[in-house]
N, C-alpha and C positions, 0 to 999 in steps of 0.2 A: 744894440738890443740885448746881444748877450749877457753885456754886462750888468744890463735891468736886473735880470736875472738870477745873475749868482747868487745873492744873498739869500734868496728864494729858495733856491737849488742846495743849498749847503742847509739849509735846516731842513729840506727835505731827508735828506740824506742820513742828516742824523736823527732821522724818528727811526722808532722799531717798523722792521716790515709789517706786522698784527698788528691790526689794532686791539686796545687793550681792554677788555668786558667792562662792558656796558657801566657798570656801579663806580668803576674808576673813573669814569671820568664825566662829570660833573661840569655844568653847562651852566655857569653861574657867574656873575661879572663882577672881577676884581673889585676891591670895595676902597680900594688910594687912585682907580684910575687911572693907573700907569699900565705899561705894560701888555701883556699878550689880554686879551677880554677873557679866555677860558681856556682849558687846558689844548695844548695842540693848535691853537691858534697863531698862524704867518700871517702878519701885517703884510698888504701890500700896497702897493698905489693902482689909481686907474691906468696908467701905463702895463704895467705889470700882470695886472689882470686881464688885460687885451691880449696881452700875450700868449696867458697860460691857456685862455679862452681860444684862440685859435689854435695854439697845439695842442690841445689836447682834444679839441672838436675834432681834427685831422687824426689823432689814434683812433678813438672811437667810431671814427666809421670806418680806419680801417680793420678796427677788430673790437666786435662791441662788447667782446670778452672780457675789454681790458675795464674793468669796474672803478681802477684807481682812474684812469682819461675820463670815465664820464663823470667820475664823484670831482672830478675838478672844475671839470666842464659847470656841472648846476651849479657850484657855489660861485662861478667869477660870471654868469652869467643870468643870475635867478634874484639880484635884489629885488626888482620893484614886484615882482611877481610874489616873492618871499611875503614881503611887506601886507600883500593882498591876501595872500592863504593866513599869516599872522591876524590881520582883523579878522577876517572869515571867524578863527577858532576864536579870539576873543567873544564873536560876538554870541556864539554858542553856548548853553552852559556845559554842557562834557569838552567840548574844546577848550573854555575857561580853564575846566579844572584839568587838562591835561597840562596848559601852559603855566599853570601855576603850581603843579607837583611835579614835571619834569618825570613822565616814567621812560624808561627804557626795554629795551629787548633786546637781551642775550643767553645764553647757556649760564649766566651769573644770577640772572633777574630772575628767569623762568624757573616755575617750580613743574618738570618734567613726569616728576613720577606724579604728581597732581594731574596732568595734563592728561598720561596715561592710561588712570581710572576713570576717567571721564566717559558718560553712555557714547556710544558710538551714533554719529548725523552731529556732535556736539562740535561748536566753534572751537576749541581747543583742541579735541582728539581731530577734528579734521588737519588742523592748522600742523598739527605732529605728523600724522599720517604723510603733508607733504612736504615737512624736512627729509622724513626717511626714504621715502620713493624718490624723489628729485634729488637725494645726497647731500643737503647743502645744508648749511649751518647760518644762526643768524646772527654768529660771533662774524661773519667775514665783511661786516658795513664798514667800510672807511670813515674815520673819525673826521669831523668839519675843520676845518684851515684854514679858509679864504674868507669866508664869510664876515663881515668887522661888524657884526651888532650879535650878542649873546645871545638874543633872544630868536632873531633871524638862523643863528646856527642852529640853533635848538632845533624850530622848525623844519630845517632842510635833514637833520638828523631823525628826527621821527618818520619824516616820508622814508627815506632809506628804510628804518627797521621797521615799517608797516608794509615795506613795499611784496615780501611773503606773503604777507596777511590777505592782500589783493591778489594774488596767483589764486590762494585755495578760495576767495571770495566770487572768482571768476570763472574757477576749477579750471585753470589754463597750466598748463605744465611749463619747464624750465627750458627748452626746447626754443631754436631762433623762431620758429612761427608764435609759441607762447607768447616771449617774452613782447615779438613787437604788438599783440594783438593787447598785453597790459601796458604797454608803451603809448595806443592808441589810445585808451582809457583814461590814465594819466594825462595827457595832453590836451585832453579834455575837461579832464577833472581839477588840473592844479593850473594849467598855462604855462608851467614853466620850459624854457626854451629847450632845455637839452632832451624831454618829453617830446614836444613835438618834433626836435632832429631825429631822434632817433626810431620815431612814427612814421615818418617821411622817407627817412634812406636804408631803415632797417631791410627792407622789402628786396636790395638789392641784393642781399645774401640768398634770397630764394629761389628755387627751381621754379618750373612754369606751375605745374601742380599747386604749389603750394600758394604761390604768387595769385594762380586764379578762385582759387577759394577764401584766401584772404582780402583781395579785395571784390569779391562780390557777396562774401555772408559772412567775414568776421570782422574788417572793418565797418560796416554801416552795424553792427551788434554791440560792438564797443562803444562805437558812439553815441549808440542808443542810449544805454546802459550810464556811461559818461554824463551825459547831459540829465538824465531821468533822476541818478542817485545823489542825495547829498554831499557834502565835501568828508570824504571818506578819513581822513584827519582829526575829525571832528569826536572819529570813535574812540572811546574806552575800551581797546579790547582786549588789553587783561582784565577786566570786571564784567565780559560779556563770554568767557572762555564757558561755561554751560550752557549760553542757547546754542538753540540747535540751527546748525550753518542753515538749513530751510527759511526757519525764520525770518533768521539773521538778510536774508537776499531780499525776504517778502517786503521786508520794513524797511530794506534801502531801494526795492525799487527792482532789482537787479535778476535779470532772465537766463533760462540757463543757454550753454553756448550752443549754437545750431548746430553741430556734429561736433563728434567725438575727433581731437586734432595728435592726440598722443604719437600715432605713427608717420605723421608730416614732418619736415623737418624746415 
């Protein structure tokens, strides 16, 4: 089995640890057909991908920190689901038009100080507000590898850099009770398996505290929420960065969370 592997392992090894902002890299299929589909793209087989699917299922729960084990985790185990969120946004027209102009989000894409002068309640200034308080940057998404259909990467790449956009959508912080409460959301919203793994076993990292207010008022909210709102995919939202996050909830549906969970952990 290891030696499935290696060839796997040796071009991992020789990518940059960063991934490289957003504009570099371009999510567009080879036009001779040969070759890697897009940039950062490791061929592998369904051998292969059983593999990297079980280890790297095994990192992430045991540390759901590790962002590169789940970002491997969705792509060797999210086709046919992929395929599903793919028509979804086809059948959309803002979904259309996101899959046929490829935007991105990064520190590259985004126009920050735009963002900045934005009225305050607004979708952008919130969206800033919680890069700054939760510390985190949306340069840090792992670029797609696994994935062997272009358009399928595309996909699994946009849920990644929306996946912020869902935190301050939810006003759920970056915190292990946050993250599994948009975990639960997602797994809802898209099907895709390492969503619902990590819905399911997240919960083990929690105290009793925490443990019993997530599952008696912020799982059945999320799932509310989940099932209630459209395919969140579907949005343009760097073209929606001036409505005001209010709005923005009223028209997808989405209520706000039954207590305030910032000091949970």
């Amino acid at each position: 089995m290891a030696t499935l592997l290696l060839p796997v392992l040796r071009r991992l090894r020789g990518l940059p640890g960063l991934p490289r902002p957003a504009a570099e890299m371009p999510l567009r299929a080879r036009s001779d057909g040969a070759g890697p589909l897009y940039s950062h793209h490791i061929p592998t087989s369904p051998l292969q991908k059983a593999l990297l699917a079980a280890g790297s299922a095994a990192m992430a729960l045991y540390n759901p920190y590790r962002h590169d084990m789940v970002a491997v985790l969705g792509e060797t185990t999210g086709h046919r689901t992929l395929k599903v969120l793919r028509d979804r946004m086809r059948r959309d027209p803002e979904g259309a038009q996101i899959l046929q102009e490829r935007p991105r989000i990064s520190t590259s894409t985004l126009d920050l100080g735009k963002l900045q002068s934005l009225p305050e309640g607004s979708l952008g200034r919130e969206y800033l507000r919680f890069l700054d308080v939760n510390r985190v940057s949306p340069d840090t998404r792992a670029p797609t590898r696994f994935v062997d259909d272009e358009e399928l990467a595309y996909v699994i790449q946009r849920y990644r850099e929306v996946h912020d956009m869902l935190h301050t959508l939810l006003g759920m912080p970056t915190n292990i009770l946050g993250e599994i409460v948009v975990k639960w959301f997602e797994a809802v919203q898209t099907g895709l398996p390492m969503c619902i793994l990590g819905a399911l076993f997240g919960p083990i990292q929690l105290g009793a505290q925490s443990l019993q207010v997530l599952v008696s008022e912020l799982i059945p909210w999320a799932v509310q929420n989940g099932r209630t709102a459209p395919c969140v995919l579907n949005l343009y939202y760097e073209r929606r960065w001036e409505q005001s996050l209010r709005a923005l909830r009223e028209e997808l549906g989405i209520t706000a969370p039954p207590m305030h969970i910032q000091g949970l952990a």
